[in-house]
Residue, then its C-alpha position, 0 to 999 in steps of 0.5 A: x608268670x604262669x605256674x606249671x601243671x605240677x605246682x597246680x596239681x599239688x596245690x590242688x592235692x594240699x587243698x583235697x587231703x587238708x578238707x578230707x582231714x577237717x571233715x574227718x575232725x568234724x566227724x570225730x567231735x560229733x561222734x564223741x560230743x553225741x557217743x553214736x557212731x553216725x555221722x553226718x559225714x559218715x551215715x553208714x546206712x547199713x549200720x544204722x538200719x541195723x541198729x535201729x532194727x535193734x531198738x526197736x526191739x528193745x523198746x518192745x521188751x522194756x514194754x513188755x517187762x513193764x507189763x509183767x512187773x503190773x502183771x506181778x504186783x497184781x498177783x502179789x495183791x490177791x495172794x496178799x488178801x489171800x493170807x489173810x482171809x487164810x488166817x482169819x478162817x483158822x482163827x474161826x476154825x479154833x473159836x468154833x472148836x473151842x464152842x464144841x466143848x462142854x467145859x464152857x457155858x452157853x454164855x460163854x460160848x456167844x462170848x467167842x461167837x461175837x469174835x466169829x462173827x467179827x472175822x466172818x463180816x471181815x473175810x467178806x469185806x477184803x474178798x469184796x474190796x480188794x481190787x487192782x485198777x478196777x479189777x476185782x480179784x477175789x469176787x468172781x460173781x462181780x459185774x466188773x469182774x473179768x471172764x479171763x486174765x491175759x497177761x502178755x509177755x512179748x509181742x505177738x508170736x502165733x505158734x506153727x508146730x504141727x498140731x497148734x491151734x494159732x496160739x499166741x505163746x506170748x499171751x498167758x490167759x488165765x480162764x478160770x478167774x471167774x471162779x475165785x471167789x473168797x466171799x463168805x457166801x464162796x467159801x461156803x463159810x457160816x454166819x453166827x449173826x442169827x444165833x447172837x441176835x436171838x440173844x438176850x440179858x436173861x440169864x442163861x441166855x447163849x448159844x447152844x452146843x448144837x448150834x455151835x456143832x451146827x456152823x461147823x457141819x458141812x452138808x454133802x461132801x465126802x472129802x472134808x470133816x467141817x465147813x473150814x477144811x472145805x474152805x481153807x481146800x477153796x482159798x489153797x487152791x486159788x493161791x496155787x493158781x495165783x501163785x504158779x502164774x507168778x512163777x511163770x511171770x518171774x521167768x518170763x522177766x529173767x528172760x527178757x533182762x537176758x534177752x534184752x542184755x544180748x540185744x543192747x551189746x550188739x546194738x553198743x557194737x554197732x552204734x556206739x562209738x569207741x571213745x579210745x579208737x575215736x579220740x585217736x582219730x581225732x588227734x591223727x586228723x587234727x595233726x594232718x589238718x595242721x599239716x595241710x595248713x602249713x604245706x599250704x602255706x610253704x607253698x605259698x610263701x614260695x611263690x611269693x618269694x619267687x613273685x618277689x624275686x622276679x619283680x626285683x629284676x625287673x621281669x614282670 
């Protein structure tokens, strides 16, 4: 028996609309099971460049705000050493106010120098020791000491306004690192350590009001009264230095999570995959995948029935 060009054609028309709903279950399984919105059967080249263009760019900013938080921690580093070499200049700035006083002994004044001289030795030793990642931070006369601090922001962006020299706006460079130096030696403070080894057990043996007058004389300036308003003037300004590229580095982080919030939802609006519009569409091509099967089916139970009653006739 011969089946006529209709029958085929619908046969052929089951089979076509029953693979496209399969293929579109596998589809929909793999969106859901991977939460992307590329599919092996659904590339949508367009799209993905887009969305990887995206990432890329994101990646980019998470490096970057990597980078500012070390940048950051290290400033906090130096601006922590920093308060504390401030409270211990104040703490010699009252002993030795103390020792200009005619109201205590020459003993009893070498009694307060040996805590002057204990702060002294202290302040040197944190200027010294205080490092980030190899970096000295507060002794710019240091071998390993840089010439600069560069800190970066984003990726390079040479700026092109009229008058610019080239610049790259997201490179902060601090020059004058070289120049913070909280040593004793930088902060032009004195050393009472000559004065306490002249000491003896004799009696009236001490350090004398003029010596005590002495440590606390600044020689030419014509701005400061003594050595520790000189040197308390040295250590605000290094704070204010750390302190404002911190200020600066802090925006620069508030703008990348804005930034980098922007760029994720567009990304999610391109690549992510709508689980409630994904999971609809699955059920709609499982139901027309069962449909197929059974039209599919009917008409092969028609045929075999229209088979089996030719047969029964005898017609072959």
């Amino acid at each position: 028996m011969a089946f006529n060009i209709t029958d085929r054609s619908l046969q052929a028309m089951l089979e076509r609309n029953l693979a496209n709903a399969q293929r579109e279950t596998t589809d929909s399984l793999e969106r859901l099971s991977s939460g992307s919105a590329f599919a092996h059967g659904k590339p949508m080249p367009t799209e993905r460049a887009l969305a990887e263009g995206f990432e890329f760019k994101l990646r980019s900013l998470s490096a970057s705000k990597r980078g500012i938080n070390t940048a950051v921690s290290m400033l906090q580093t130096a601006e922590g050493s920093l308060s504390e070499i401030t409270n211990m200049v104040l703490r010699m700035k009252e002993i030795n106010t103390a020792a200009v006083n005619t109201t205590i002994s020459d003993r009893d004044r070498s009694f307060l120098f040996v805590e002057y001289q204990a702060l002294h030795d202290e302040v040197n030793r944190i200027a010294a020791v205080t490092e980030f990642n190899g970096v000295p931070l507060l002794d710019g006369d240091s071998d390993k000491s840089p010439e600069a601090l560069v800190f970066r922001v984003g990726d390079p962006f040479i700026s092109k306004a009229e008058g610019s020299e080239g610049d790259d706006l997201n490179m902060l460079k601090f020059d004058g690192f070289k120049q913070v130096i909280a040593t004793i030696e930088g902060l032009g403070l004195k050393s009472a350590q000559p004065l306490l080894a002249e000491l003896s057990d004799e009696e009236g043996s001490g350090i004398s009001l003029e010596d005590a007058v002495e440590l606390m004389t600044l020689e030419d300036s014509e701005h400061f009264s003594n050595v520790y308003d000189h040197a308390l003037d040295k250590i605000s300004t290094h704070r204010a230095t750390f302190g404002a590229l911190q200020v600066r580095l802090d925006r620069a982080s508030d703008f990348i999570d804005v930034y980098h919030e922007n760029l994720t939802a567009a990304k999610s609006a391109i690549a992510d995959v709508d689980y409630a519009k994904e999971v609809s569409q699955l059920v709609q091509s499982r139901l027309r995948v069962q449909a197929g099967t059974a039209a599919l089916a009917q008409g092969n139970i028609n045929a075999h029935q229209a088979l089996s009653l030719l047969s029964s006739v005898g017609i072959n």
